[in-house]
Structures are given as structure tokens and as C-alpha cells.
N, C-alpha and C positions, 0 to 999 in steps of 0.2 A: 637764291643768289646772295651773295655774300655784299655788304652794302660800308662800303669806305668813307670814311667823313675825313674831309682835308683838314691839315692840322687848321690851329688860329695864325694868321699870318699876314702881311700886307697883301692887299690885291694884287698884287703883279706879280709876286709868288703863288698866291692862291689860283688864279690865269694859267700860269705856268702846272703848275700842280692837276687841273684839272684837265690841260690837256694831254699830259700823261696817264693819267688815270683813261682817257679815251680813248689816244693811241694803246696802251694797253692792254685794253677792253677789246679793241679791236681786233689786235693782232693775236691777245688770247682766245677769240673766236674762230679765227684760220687757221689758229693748231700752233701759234709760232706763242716764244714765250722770251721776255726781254725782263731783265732786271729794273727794278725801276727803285728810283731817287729814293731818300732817306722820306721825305715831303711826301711824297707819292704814296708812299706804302704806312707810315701812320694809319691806325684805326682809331678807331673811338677812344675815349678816355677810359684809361683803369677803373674802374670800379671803387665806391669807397670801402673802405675795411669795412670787414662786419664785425659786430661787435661781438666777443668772447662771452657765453656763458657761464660765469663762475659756480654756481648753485641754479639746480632744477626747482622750480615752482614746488615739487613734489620733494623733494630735499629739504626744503625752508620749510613747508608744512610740517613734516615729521619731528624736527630737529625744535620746533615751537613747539609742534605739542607735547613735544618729551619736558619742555619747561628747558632747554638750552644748556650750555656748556656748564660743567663745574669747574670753577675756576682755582686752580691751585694755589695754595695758601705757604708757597714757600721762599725762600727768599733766595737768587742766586747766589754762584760760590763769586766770593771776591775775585774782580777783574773778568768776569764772566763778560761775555762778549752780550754788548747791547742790540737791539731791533727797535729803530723808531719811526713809526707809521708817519710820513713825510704829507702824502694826498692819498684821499681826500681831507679835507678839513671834518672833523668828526664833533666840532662843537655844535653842529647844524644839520638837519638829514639827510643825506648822499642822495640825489639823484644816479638816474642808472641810464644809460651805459655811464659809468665813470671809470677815471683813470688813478691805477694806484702806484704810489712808489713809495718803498721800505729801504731805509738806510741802516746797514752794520757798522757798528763801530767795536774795536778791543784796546784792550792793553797790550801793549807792548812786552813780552817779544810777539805773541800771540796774534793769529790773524785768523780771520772768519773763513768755515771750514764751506764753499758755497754748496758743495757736492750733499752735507747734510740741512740744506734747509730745507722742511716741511711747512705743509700748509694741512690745518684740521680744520673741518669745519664743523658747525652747532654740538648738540647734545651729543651725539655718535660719533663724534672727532671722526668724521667722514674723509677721507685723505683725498684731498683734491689737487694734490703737489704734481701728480703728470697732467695736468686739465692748464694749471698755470707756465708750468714747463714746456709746452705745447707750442704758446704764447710769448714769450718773453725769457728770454737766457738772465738767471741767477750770475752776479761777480762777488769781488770781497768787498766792494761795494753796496751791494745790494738790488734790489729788480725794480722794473716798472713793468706795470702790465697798464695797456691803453684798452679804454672803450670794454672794462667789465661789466658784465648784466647780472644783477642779483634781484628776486621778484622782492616786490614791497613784503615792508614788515622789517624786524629787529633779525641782527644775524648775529653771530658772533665767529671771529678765525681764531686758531691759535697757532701762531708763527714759531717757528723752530729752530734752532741752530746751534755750531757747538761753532768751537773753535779748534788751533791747531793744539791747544794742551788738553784737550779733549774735554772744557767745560760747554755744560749745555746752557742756553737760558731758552724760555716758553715766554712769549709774549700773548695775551689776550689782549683782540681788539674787540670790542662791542660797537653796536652802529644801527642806526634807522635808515634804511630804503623808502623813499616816497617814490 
């Protein structure tokens, strides 16, 4: 039997509410079936988000024991379109689930190409760019992904993007999960 909790509401609607739910009850027992109130027909509350797995336990293990990402030693080309890791705060160790948001910025005429952003993850530059796309729609703005799980320990991403005159730049972020 399917079990209806009345919205939060003053008594006198909740009164009301519940004896709809009886007449209802009742008349969907004799076979007869009556539309009932907005109040009436509420169920239980939504559920809360579950939080997004960004990296598998077994992912973060390999990706450490390989000794982690190599980090490229190049410089962008002038006016190359920026990525600046916005949250978490990275001067202290992320808890997890946590929530992350990345801002693009370019020059002018130039604008962030959002359709080429990638996401790599540790030593394997593991591409986990449809895992966060899943999750959160990429703008020329930038993204927010809420309630990421990454297991403890040191991770490393390398964020991706080009723009409209087709410059790329590669952002590494480094970080401690507790």
C-alpha cells in the first residue's frame, strides 16, 4: 500500500487534507476514482541529491601508484583563454562530497570554445569529461559540479579548453582529499 504524508501546513488544512485523502481512500476501494487537491496528492519529500562520483577508489589507487600526472612544462600562447579553479579552496584538504566551480576567461575577440572542455584525471589522464557532463552543463562561463566524491588521498585533474581562435590552454589542479 502506497503510504501519502500530507504536505507541512496549518492544521486546518492538514484537517482538510486528511479527509480527502479518506474520502479518497474510500471511494478508491468501491472502484470509483476522484481527482484530488494539489495538498492531497503531495508525497513524501524528494530525496536528497546523491552525491556524484568523480574518481573510483580503484582509479585514485592506480593513478598514485603510477606516481601521478606529469605536468607539462609549457607556457600558453598569448591571450590563450584562462581556467581558474573558483571551489574548492585548495590551500587546505577538500573534504568530499564537495562542490567544484571553474571559471573561463579570454581575450577579446575570442571566447571559450565550452563544447571543447575536458576533464583528465591522475597519471593516465583518465578522461572523465562525460562522468562530469552527466552532472553539470559546461557555459562560456564555466561549470559547477555540486556534491563531488573523490576517495581520500592526493588527486590531480587536468582541465582543458581551447577557444574560438582555436588556442588551447591545460590547467593542472593538484589537491588532498581527507
Amino acid at each position: 500500500m502506497k503510504t501519502t504524508h500530507l504536505p507541512a501546513c496549518q492544521p486546518a488544512e492538514r484537517t482538510r487534507a486528511r479527509r480527502q485523502l479518506t474520502l479518497a481512500a474510500t471511494l478508491s476501494l468501491l472502484g470509483l476514482v476522484i481527482p484530488l487537491t494539489a495538498a492531497a496528492q503531495q508525497t513524501s519529500p524528494q530525496p536528497a541529491r546523491q552525491p556524484f562520483v568523480l574518481v573510483t577508489e580503484a582509479e585514485a589507487a592506480a593513478s598514485q601508484a603510477a606516481g601521478g600526472m606529469l605536468v607539462p612544462r609549457t607556457t600558453p600562447a598569448p591571450g590563450a583563454p584562462r581556467i581558474e579553479l573558483v571551489a574548492p579552496d585548495l590551500t587546505q584538504p577538500v573534504s568530499a562530497p564537495t562542490n567544484i566551480q571553474v571559471r573561463f576567461t579570454t581575450s577579446a575577440p575570442a571566447e571559450p570554445k565550452p563544447e571543447t572542455f575536458r576533464v583528465l584525471y591522475g597519471a593516465f589522464r583518465l578522461d572523465v569529461t562525460q562522468r562530469v557532463l552527466g552532472v553539470a552543463k559546461v557555459t562560456k562561463e564555466g561549470i559547477q559540479v555540486r556534491d563531488a566524491v573523490l576517495p581520500a588521498g592526493r588527486h590531480q585533474l587536468a582541465l582543458v579548453l581551447t577557444d574560438t581562435l582555436g588556442r588551447e590552454v591545460q590547467q593542472v589542479v593538484a589537491f588532498s582529499v581527507r
